[in-house]
C-alpha positions in Angstrom: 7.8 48.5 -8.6 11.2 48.1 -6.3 14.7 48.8 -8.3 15.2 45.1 -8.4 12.1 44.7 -9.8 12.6 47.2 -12.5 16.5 45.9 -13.3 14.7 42.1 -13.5 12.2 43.3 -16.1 14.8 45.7 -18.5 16.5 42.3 -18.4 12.8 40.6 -19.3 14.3 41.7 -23.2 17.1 40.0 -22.9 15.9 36.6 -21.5 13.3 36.7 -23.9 15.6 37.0 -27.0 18.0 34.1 -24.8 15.3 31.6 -24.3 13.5 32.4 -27.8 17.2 31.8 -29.0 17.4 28.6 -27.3 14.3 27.4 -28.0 14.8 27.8 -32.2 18.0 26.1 -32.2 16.1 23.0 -30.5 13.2 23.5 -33.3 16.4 23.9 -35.6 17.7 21.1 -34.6 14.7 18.4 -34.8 14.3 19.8 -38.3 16.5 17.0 -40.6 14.8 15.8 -43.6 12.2 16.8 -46.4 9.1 15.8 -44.1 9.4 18.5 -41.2 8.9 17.6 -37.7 8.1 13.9 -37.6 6.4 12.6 -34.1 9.1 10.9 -31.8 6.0 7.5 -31.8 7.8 7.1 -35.2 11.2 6.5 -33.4 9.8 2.6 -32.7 8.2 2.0 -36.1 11.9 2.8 -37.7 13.6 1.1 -35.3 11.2 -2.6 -36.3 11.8 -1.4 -39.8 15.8 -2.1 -39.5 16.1 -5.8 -39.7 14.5 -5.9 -43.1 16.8 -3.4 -44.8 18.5 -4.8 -47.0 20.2 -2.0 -48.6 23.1 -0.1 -46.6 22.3 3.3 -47.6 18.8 3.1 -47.1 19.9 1.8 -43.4 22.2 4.6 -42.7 19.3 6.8 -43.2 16.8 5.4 -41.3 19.8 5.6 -38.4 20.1 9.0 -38.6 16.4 9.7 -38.6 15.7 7.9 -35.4 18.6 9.7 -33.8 17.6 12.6 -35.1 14.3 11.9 -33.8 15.4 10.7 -30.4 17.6 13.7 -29.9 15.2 15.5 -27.1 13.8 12.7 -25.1 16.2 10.3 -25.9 19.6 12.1 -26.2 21.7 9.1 -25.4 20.0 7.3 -28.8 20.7 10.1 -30.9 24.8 10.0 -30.1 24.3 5.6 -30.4 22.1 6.1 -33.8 24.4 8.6 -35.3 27.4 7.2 -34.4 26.7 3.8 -35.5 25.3 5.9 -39.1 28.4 7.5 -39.4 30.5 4.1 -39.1 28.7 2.2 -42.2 28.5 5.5 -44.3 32.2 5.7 -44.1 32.9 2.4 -45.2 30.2 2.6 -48.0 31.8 6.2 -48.7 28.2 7.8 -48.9 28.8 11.4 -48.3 25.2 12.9 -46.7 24.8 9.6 -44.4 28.2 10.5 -42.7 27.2 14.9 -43.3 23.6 13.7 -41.4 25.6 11.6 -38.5 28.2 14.4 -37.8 24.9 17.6 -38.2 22.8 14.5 -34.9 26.4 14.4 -33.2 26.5 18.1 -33.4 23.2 18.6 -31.7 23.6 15.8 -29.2 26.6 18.0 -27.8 24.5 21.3 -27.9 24.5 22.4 -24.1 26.6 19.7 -23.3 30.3 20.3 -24.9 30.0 23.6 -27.6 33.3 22.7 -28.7 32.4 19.3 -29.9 28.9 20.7 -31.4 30.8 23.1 -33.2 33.7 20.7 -34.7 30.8 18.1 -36.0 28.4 21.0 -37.2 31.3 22.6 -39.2 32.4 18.8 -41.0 28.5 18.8 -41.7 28.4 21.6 -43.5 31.6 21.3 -45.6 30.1 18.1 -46.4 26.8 19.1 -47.5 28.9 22.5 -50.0 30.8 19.3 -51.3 27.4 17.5 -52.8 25.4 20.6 -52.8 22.7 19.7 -50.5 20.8 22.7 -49.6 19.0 21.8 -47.4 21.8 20.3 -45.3 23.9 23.5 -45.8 20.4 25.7 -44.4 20.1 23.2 -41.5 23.7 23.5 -40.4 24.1 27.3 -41.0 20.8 27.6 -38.8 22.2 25.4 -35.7 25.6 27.2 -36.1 24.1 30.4 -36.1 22.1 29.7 -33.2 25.2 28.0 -31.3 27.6 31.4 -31.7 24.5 33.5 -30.7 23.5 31.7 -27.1 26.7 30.9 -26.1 28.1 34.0 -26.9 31.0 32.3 -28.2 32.7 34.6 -30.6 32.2 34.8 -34.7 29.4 36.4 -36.6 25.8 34.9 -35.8 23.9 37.0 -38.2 26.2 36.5 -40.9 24.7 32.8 -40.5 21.4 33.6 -40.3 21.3 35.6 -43.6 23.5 33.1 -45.2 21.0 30.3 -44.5 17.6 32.5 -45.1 18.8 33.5 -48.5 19.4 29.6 -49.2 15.8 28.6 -47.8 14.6 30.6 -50.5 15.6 28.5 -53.3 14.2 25.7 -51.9 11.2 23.2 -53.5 9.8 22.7 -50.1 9.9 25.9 -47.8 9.1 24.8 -44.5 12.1 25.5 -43.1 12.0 29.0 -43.6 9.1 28.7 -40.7 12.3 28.2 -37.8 14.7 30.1 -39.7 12.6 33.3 -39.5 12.0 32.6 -35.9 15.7 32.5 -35.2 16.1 35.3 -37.6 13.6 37.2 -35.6 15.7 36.8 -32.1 19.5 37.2 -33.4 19.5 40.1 -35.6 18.3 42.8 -32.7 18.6 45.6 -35.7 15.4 45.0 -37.3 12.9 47.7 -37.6 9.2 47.3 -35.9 8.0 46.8 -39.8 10.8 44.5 -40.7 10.5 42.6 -37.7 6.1 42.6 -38.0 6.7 41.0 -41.6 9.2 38.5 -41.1 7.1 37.1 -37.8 3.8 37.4 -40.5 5.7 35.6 -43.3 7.2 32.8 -40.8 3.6 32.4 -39.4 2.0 32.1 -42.5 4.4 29.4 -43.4 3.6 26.9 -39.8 0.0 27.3 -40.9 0.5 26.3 -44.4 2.3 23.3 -43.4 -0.1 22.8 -40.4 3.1 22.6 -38.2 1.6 23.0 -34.4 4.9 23.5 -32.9 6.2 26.6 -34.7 2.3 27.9 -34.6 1.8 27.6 -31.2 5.5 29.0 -30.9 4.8 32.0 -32.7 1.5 32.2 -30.3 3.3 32.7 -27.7 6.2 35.1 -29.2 3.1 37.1 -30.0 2.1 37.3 -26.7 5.5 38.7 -25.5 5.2 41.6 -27.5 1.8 41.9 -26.7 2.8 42.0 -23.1 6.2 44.3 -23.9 3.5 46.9 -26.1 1.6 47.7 -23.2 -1.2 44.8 -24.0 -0.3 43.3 -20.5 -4.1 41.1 -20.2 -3.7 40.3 -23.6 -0.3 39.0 -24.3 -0.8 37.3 -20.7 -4.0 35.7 -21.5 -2.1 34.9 -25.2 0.7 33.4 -22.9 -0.9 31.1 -20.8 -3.4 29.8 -23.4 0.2 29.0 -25.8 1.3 27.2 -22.3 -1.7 25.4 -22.3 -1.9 23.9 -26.1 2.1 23.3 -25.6 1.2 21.0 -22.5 -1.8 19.5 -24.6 -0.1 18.3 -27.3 3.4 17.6 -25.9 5.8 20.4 -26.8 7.9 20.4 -24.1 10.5 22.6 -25.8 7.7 25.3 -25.8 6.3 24.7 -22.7 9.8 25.7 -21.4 10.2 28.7 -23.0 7.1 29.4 -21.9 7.8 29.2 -18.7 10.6 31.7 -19.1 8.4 34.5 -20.0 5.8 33.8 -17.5 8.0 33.9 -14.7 8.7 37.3 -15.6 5.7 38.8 -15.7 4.3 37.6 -13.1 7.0 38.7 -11.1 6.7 42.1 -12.7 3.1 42.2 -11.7 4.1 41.3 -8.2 2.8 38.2 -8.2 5.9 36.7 -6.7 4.7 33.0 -5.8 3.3 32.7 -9.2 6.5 33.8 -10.8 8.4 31.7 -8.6 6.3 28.6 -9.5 6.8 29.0 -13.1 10.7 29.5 -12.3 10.8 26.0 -10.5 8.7 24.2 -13.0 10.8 25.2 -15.9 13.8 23.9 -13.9 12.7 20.9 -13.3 11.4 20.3 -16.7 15.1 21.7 -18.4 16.9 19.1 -16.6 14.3 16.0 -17.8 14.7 17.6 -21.1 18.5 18.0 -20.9 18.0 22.0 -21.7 21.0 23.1 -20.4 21.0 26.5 -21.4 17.6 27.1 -19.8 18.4 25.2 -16.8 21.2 27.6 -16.2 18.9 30.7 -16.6 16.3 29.0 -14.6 18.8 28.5 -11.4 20.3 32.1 -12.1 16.9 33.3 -12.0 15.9 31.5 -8.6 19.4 32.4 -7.0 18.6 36.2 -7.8 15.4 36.2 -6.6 15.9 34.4 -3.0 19.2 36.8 -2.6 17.0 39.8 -3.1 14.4 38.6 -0.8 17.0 37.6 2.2 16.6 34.1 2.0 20.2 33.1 1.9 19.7 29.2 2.4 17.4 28.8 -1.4 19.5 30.9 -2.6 22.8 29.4 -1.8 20.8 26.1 -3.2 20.1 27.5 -6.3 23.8 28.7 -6.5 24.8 25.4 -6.3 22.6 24.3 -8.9 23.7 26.2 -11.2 27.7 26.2 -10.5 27.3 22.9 -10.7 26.1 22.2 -14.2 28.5 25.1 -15.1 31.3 22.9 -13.4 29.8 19.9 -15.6 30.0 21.6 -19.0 33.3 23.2 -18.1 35.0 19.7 -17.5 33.4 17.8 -20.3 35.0 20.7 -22.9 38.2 20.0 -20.6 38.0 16.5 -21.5 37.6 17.1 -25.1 40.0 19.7 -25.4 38.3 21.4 -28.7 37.5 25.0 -29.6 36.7 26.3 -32.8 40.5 27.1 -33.6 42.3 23.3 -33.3 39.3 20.6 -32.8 40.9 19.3 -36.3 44.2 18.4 -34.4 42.6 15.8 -31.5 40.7 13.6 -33.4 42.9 11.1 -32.3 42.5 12.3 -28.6 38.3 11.9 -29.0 38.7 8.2 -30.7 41.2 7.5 -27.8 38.0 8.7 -25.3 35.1 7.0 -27.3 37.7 4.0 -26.8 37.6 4.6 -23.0 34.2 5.0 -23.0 33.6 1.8 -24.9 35.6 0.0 -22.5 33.7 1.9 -19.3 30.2 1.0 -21.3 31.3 -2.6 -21.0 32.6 -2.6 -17.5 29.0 -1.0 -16.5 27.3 -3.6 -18.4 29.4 -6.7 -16.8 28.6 -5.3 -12.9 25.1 -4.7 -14.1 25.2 -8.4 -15.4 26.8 -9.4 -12.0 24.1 -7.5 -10.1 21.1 -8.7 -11.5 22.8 -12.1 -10.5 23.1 -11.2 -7.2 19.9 -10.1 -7.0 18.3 -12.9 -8.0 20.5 -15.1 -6.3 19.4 -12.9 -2.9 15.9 -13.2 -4.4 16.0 -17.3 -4.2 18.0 -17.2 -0.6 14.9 -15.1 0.5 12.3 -17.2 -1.0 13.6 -19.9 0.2 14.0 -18.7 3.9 10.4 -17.3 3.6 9.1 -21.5 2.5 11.2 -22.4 5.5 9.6 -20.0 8.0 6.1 -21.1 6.3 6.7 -24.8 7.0 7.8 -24.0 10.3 4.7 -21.7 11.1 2.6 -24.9 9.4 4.1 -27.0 11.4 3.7 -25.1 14.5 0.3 -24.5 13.6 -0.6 -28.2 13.3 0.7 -29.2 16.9 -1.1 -26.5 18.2 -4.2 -27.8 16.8 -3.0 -31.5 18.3 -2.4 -30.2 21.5 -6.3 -28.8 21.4 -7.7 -31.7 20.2 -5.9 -33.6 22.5 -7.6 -31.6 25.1 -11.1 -31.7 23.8 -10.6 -35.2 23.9 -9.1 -35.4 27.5 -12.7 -33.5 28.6 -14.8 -35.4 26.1 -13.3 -38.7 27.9 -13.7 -37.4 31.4 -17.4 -35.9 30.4 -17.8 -39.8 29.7 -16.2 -41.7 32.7 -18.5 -39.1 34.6 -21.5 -40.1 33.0 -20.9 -43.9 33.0 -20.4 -43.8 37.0 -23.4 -41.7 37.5 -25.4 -44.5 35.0 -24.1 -47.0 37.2 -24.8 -46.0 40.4 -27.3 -43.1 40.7 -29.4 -44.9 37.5 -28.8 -48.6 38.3 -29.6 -47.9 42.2 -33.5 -47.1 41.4 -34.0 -49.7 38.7 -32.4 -52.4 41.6 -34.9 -50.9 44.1 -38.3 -51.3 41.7 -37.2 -54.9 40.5 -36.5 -55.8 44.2 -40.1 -54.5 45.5 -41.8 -55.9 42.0 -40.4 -59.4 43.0 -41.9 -58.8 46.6 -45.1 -58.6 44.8 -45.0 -61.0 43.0 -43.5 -63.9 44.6 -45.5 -63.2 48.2 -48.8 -61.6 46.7 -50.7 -64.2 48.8 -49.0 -63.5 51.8 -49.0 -59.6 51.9 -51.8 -58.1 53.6 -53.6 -54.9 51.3 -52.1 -52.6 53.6 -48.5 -53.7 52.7 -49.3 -54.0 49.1 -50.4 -50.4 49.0 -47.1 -49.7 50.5 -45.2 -51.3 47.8 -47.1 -49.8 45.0 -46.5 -46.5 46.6 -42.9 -46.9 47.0 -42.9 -48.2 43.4 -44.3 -44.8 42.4 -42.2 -42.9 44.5 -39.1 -44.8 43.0 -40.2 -44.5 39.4 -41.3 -40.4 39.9 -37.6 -40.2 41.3 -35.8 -42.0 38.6 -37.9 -40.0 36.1 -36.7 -36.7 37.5 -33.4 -37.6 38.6 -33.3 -38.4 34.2 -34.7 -35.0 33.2 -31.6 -33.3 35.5 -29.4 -35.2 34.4 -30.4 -34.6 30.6 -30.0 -31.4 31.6 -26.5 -31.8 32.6 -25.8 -33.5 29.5 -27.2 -30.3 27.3 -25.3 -27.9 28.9 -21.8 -29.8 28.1 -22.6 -29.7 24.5 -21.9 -27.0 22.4 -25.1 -24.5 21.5 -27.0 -25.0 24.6 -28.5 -22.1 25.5 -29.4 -21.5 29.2 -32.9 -19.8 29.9 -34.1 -19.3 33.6 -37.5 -18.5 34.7 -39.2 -17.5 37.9 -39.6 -20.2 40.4 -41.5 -19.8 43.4 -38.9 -21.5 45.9 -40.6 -23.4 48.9 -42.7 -25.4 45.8 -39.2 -26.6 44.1 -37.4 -27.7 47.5 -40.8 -29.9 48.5 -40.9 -31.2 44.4 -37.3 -32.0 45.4 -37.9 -33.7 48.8 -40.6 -36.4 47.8 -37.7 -37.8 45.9 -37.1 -38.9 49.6 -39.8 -38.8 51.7 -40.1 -42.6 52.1 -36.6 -42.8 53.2 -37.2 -39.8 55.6 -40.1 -41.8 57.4 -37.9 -45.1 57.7 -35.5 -43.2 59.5 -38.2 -41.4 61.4 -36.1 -38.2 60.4 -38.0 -35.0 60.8 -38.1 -31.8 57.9 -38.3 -28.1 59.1 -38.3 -26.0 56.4 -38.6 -22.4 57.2 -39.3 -20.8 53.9 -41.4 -18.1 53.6 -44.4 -19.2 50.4 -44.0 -16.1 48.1 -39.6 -16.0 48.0 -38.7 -16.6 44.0 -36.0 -17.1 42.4 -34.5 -17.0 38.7 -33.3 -20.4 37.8 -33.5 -23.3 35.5 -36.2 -25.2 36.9 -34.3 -29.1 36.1 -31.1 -27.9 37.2 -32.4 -26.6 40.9 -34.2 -29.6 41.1 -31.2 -31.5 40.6 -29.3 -29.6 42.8 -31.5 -29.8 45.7 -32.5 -33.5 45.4 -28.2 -34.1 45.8 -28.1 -31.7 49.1 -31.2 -33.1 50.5 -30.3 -36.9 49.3 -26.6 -36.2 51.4 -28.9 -35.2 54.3 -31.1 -38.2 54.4 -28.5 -40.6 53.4 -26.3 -38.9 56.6 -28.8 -38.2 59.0 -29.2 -40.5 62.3 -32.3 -42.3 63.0 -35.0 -39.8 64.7 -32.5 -37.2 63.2 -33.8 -34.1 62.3 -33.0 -31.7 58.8 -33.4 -27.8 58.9 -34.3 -26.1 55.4 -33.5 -22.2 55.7 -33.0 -19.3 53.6 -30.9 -16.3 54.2 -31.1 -13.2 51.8 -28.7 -10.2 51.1 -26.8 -8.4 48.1 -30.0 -9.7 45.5 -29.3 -13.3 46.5 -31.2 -15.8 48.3 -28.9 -18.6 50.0 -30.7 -22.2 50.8 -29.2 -23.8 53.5 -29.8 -27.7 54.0 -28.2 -28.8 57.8 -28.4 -32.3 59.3 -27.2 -33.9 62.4 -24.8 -36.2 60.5 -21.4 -37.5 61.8 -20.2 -34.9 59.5 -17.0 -34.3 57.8 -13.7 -33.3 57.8 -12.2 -29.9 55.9 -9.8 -32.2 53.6 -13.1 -34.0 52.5 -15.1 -31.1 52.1 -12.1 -29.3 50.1 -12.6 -32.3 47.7 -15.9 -32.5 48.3 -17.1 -31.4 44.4 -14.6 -32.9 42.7 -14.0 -36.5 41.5 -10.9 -36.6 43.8 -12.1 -39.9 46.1 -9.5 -41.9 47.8 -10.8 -43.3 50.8 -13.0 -46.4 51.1 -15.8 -44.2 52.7 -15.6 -42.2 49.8 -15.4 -45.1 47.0 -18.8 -46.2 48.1 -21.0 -43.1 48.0 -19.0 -42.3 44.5 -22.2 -41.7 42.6 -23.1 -39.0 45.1 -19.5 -37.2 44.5 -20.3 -37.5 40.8 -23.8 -36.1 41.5 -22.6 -33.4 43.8 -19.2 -32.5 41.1 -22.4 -32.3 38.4 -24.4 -30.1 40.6 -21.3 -27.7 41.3 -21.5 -27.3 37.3 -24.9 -27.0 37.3 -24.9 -24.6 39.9 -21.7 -22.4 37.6 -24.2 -22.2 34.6 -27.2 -20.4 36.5 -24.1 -18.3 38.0 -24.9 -19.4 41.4 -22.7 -21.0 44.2 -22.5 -24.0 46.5 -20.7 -24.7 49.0 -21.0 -27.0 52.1 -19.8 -26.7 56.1 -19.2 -29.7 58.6 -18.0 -30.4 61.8 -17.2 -33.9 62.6 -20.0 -35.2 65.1 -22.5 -32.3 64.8 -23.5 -32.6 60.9 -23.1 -30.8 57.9 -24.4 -27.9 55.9 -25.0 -27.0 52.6 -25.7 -23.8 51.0 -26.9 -23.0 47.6 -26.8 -19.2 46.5 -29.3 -18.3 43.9 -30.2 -14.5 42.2 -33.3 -12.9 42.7 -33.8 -11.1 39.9 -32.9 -12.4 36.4 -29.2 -11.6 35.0 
């Protein structure tokens, strides 16, 4: 063990004593009436309870006992409760109502102004000798005796401590005498080992009798210290930690702490530094919820020493401050009050003149706290109100959005339309005009036609009909593919059987014009396509080549292949076109008379560019004026 070590555990005594000290003037402390230790749930039950008393006395008491009561988690309650005690028993003259206020004051300034704890302990007890309360005088003499002893602030502690044990004895109810002996245990260090073994038995006995946990589990854990000093290192460790544990359990926080204290050291004396070190930063934190000064001080000395020792100047000069710091504060709050235990009789006029200022500050606090909870909720409307403002303008913009799209659909919906009535009107109306004309023929001159002729016109009526019939089923097609859900599904074609399917849409015109076909494509070349669509396609390129080619003309069917495509190419001997015309060739973009008469061709070739995007091929057409014009389909090989 290193000499610091061994200097930090000969002081492990000393802290012991000092936090076992501290800890039974808490205990002290919380003890005030004939019941014990009361639960700090019954804080709220009294507090209902004080509308409907009726009787002043009765209501001075149940004042003091919440403050009483509040004094450890609620420490600003307990100086509010007594206070406001203290006020009504003066008026009402009622002697122990005004002792019990000044013994809560008293330990509200515990750790937080000694000079003021001792003035109102000391009016407490004369109090109490005045109307012979002794229980009052045992419960004063206790806290004083504890006061003098931890802050090593001059006058005789035991002399307290014997006064107040002999008193406990006369007592109807002894439970007191369980903290008295603790404390008696901690501040007289001249005991002998026997003395000492039966006071701690006697003091034990008496927490058992009364089944009060705290004290029990208290003397637990002072059991285990001496297991611990004795040698009994496992055992008063294991005792220890298993104290720590039913302390935590049930809520003891003033034991927990102390607990804390003694850990620390011997896990630090057992080299077990991070341990120790934990327990060291726990208790800290937990003194300072608490308002355990006097622990918080030894817990910040304690951390300071260690990181000095260790080189670790930074935590330690953080500790350092700690703990100057809440010397600093207790140092200028007995500077404010100006007591000690030889003149705090003479500035009573000086403390009413401060709980005056306080008042007034109390006031001031509450007003700006009024004044900012206004603010904030005024800032909380201005918000709400820009965040409705930004909403409506998001809705808004939202909404002509939404126009702007449906304004759009309906743009396309009303060109889809316009497209479809011209193609009705001129690709539809065209066969219909051609089958009434020959049906008239027919029969109007039935008697004049020879039965060659007449097989002629019943063949062309076929041809028309078959045409019109699959001209419909292409552009049905057309019309499924601009609604929404159509689902395109190619298939292998064998490609010289579409292109003739497609041409005896126009044989009959081909023969008029004495035009000639040469179609060099090969009989097993497929493609993947949708059969209605190619059809479509191909009856537009090779109705633009019969419609444009000269009499005796002649139209060349090819097919080219690279990169897994096959490219159809449909030439005539036309007077062809220029490039403007062909630039606009597959749009709806007409302006000249020439074009205004074959406009259900554009339409059909503008459908057939569609048609030809949705299989993912291309089209595209080449001209030059007076040698004819070209076009050339693109189509995949393979299916994609």
């Amino acid at each position: 063990m290193t000499t610091e070590k061994l200097r930090m555990f000969g002081d492990f005594v000393f802290i012991r004593r000092k936090g076992l000290m501290l800890f039974v003037v808490l205990l002290g402390l919380l003890f005030s009436t004939k019941d014990g230790f009361a639960q700090i749930a019954e804080v709220k039950k009294l507090e209902s309870s004080l509308p409907h008393i009726k009787d002043s006395l009765a209501y001075v008491d149940v004042l003091n006992r919440i403050g009483m009561l509040s004094h450890l988690q609620y420490r600003d309650s307990c100086l509010y409760y007594a206070q406001k005690a203290e006020g009504i028993a003066l008026r009402h003259q009622y002697d122990k109502g005004v002792a019990d206020a000044f013994n809560c004051q008293g330990i509200y300034y515990v750790a937080i102004n000694n000079y003021l704890s001792a003035k109102y302990f000391n009016n407490a007890l004369q109090i109490y000798k005045k109307i012979e309360d002794q229980q009052g005088i045992c419960q004063v003499q206790m806290n004083v005796a504890s006061l003098i002893s931890v802050n090593k602030s001059g006058g005789n502690a035991q002399q307290y401590i014997e006064e107040a044990y002999e008193n406990s004895k006369s007592l109807n109810k002894d439970s007191i005498r369980s903290i008295l002996i603790s404390k008696y245990l901690n501040i007289d260090t001249t005991l002998s080992k026997e003395r000492f073994k039966d006071l701690f038995g006697e003091g034990y006995a008496i927490a058992k009798k009364y089944k009060d946990h705290r004290m029990r589990i208290f003397y637990a854990a002072t059991a285990g210290v001496s297991l611990y000093e004795e040698g009994q290192k496992k055992a008063g460790l294991d005792t220890l930690l298993n104290a720590l544990k039913q302390a935590d359990l049930m809520g003891y926080e003033s034991v927990k702490v102390w607990t804390y204290v003694a850990l620390s050291d011997m896990m630090l004396d057992q080299g077990k530094d991070q341990l120790g070190i934990n327990y060291l930063t726990n208790g800290l934190e937990a003194s300072e919820e608490f308002g355990y000064a006097e622990y918080y001080r030894t817990f910040a000395e304690k951390l300071y020493r260690y990181y000095k020792l260790h080189k670790q100047p930074e935590k330690a000069y953080y500790y350092v401050s700690l703990l100057l710091a809440k010397r600093d504060m207790i140092a200028k709050a007995a500077d404010q009050s100006g007591f000690n235990y030889l003149n705090f009789a003479l500035r009573e006029n000086e403390n009413l003149e401060l709980k005056s200022k306080a008042d007034s500050r109390f006031r001031m606090i509450t007003l700006l706290g009024c004044l900012c909870a206004l603010s904030v909720a005024l800032l909380f409307f201005v918000y709400r109100s820009l965040r409705e403002k930004r909403a409506h303008a998001e809705a808004e913009r939202k909404l002509h959005e939404l126009t702007l799209l449906q304004n759009a659909e309906l743009q396309k919906t009303n060109h889809f339309n316009t497209m479809l009535i011209s193609v009705i009107a001129h690709d539809v109306r065209q066969p219909f005009s051609t089958v009434v004309m020959l049906s008239s023929i027919f029969n109007e001159e039935v008697d004049l036609l020879g039965e060659q002729e007449k097989l002629e016109i019943m063949k062309e009526l076929n041809g028309t009909a078959q045409k019109s019939l699959s001209f419909m089923d292409g552009l049905l097609e057309w019309i499924k593919s601009k609604k929404n859900g159509f689902e395109y599904h190619p298939e292998k074609l064998m490609l010289k059987t579409v292109i003739e399917e497609a041409n005896t849409f126009f044989q009959m015109g081909q023969e008029k014009k004495l035009i000639r076909l040469e179609m060099n494509v090969p009989q097993h070349i497929s493609v993947y396509a949708h059969k209605q669509m190619l059809l479509f396609i191909l009856r537009n390129m090779l109705n633009n080549a019969t419609k444009f080619s000269p009499v005796g003309g002649l139209i060349t069917i090819a097919l080219d292949s690279n990169d897994g495509e096959i490219v159809v190419s449909i030439t005539d001997q036309g007077v062809g076109m220029s490039q403007e015309k062909i630039d606009h060739l597959f749009t709806l973009a007409t302006t000249d008379g020439e074009e205004n008469q074959i406009q259900g061709a554009g339409l059909a070739l503008s459908i057939s560019y569609e048609m030809a995007t949705i299989m993912k091929a291309r089209i595209e057409a080449r001209s030059t004026l007076g040698k004819g014009t070209s076009f050339y389909l693109s189509l995949k090989k393979q299916e994609v």
